[in-house]
C-alpha positions as a LaTeX table, in Angstrom:
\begin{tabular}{lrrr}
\hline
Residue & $x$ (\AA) & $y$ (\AA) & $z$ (\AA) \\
\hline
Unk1 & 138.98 & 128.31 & $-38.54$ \\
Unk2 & 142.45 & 127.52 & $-40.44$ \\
Unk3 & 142.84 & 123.99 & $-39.63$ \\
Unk4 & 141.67 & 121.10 & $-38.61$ \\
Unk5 & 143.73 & 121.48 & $-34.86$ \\
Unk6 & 142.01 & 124.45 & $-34.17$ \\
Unk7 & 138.10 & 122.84 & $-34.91$ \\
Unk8 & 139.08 & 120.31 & $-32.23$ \\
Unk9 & 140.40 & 122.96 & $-29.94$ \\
Unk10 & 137.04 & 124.83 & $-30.06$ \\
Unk11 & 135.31 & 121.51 & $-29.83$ \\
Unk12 & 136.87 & 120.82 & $-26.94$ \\
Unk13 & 136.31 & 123.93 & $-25.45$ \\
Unk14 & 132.50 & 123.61 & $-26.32$ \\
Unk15 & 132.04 & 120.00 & $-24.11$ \\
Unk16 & 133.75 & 121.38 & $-21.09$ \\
Unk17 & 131.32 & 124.23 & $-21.00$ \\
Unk18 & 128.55 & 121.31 & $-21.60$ \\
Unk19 & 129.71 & 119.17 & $-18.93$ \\
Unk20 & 129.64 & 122.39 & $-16.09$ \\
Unk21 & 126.15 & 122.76 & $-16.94$ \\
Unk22 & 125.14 & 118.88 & $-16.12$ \\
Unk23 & 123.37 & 117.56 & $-12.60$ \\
Unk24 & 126.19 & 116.53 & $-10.68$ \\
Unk25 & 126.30 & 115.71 & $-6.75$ \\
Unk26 & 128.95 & 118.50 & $-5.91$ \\
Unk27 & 128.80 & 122.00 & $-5.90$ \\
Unk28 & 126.09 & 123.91 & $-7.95$ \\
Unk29 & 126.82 & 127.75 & $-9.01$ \\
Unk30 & 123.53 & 129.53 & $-10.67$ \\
Unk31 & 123.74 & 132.98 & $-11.93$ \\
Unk32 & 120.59 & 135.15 & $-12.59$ \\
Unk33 & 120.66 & 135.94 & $-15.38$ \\
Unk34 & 116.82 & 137.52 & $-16.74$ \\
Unk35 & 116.81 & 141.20 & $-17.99$ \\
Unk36 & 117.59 & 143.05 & $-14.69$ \\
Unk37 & 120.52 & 140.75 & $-14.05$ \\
Unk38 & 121.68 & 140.79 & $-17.57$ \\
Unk39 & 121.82 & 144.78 & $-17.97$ \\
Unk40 & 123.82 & 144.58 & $-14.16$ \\
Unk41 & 126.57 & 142.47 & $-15.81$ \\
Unk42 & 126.22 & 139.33 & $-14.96$ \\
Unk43 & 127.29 & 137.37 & $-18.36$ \\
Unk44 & 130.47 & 138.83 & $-17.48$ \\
Unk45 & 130.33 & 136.93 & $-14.34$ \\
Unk46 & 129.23 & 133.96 & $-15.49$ \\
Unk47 & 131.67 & 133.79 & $-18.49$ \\
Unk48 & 134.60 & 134.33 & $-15.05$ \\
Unk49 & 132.66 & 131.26 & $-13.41$ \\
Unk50 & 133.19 & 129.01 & $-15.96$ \\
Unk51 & 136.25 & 130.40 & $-17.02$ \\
Unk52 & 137.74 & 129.80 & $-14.01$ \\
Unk53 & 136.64 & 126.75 & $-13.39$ \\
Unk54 & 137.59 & 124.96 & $-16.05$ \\
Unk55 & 141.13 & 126.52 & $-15.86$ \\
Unk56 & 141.10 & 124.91 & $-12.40$ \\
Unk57 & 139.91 & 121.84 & $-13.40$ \\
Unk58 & 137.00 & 121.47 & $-10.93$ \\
Unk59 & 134.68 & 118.55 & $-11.45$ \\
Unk60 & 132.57 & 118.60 & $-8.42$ \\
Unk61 & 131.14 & 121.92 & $-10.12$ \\
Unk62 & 128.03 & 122.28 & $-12.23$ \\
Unk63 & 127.59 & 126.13 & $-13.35$ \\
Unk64 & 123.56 & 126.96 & $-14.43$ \\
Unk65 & 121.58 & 129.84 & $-15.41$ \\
Unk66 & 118.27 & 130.95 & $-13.81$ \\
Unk67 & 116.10 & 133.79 & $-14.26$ \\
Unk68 & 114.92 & 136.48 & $-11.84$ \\
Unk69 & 116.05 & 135.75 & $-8.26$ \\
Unk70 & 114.13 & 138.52 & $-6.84$ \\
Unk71 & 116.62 & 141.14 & $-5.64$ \\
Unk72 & 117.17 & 143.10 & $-8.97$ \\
Unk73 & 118.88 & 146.20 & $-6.87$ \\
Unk74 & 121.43 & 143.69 & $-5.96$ \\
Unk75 & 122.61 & 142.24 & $-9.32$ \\
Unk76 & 124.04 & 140.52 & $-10.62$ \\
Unk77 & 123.37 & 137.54 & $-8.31$ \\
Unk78 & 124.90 & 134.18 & $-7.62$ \\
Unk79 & 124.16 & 131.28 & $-5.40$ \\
Unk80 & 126.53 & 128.54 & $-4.26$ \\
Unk81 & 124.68 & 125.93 & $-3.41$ \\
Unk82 & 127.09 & 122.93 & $-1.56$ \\
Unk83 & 126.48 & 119.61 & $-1.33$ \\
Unk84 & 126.58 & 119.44 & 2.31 \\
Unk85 & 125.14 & 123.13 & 3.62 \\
Unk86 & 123.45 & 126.22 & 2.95 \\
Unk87 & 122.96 & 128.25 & 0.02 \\
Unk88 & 125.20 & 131.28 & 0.07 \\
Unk89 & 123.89 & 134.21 & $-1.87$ \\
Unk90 & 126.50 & 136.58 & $-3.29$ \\
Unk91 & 125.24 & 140.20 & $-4.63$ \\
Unk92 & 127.00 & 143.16 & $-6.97$ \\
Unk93 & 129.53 & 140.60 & $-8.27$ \\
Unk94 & 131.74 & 141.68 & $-11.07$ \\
Unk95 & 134.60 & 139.27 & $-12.52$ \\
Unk96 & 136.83 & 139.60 & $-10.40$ \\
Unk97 & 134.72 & 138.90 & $-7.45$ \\
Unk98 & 133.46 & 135.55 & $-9.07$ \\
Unk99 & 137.42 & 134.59 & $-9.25$ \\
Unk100 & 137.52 & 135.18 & $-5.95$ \\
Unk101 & 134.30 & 132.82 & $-4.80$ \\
Unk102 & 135.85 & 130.24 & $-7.26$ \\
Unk103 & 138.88 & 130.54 & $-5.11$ \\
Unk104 & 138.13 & 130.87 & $-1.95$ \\
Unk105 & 134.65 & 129.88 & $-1.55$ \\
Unk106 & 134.73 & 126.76 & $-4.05$ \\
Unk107 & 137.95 & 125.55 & $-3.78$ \\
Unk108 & 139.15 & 126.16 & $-0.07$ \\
Unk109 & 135.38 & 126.38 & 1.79 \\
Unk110 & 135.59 & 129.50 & 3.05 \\
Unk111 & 132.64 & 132.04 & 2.48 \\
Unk112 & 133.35 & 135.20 & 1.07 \\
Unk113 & 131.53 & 137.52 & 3.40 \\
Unk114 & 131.69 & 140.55 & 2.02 \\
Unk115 & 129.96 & 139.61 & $-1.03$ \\
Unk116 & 127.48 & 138.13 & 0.58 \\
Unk117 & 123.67 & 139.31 & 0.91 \\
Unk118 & 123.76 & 139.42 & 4.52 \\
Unk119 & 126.59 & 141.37 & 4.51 \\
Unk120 & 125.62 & 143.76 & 2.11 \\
Unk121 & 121.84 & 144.21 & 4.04 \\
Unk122 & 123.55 & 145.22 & 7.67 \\
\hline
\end{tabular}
């Protein structure tokens, strides 16, 4: 740090990650993240999550981390969990597969199938 400017920018930075990580009654994102999904990737992922979230501004949006889901083959693992539905499990994601649940599944509703457990399992 240089300056006074840039402690507030990094301060600021530091609550919005806070705030995506508090109860909320919209959308909740939670990445596995124990040994076998850690060694798959997933902090990558979950750094894209929040990334992109933020730079999209979403509110409704709380991002957590959990343990082992269960599936360690398929890691790393996320689950979407709406307000108003089903939990939708997504498998193998990468970075630039958890920009594209950000945009498609969390901001315009539609389920990325392809990334999806079920998918993956036919």
């Amino acid at each position: 740090m240089k300056s006074l400017e840039e402690l507030k920018k990094i301060r600021e930075e530091a609550i919005k990650n806070v705030n995506l990580r508090k109860e909320n009654d919209g959308i909740k994102i939670v990445v596995g993240m124990a040994t076998c999904g850690i060694s798959a990737g997933a902090r990558p992922v979950l750094m894209s999550l929040i990334e992109e979230v933020n730079k999209r501004g979403l509110e409704n949006v709380t991002i957590n981390q959990t343990g082992c889901i269960g599936i360690c083959r398929l890691e790393p693992i996320v689950e979407v969990y709406p307000s108003d539905g089903e939990k939708v499990t997504y498998v193998n994601m990468d970075s630039e597969k958890a920009k594209k649940v950000i945009a498609e599944h969390i901001v315009n509703g539609n389920v990325v199938e392809e990334y999806t457990i079920g998918y993956v399992e036919k």
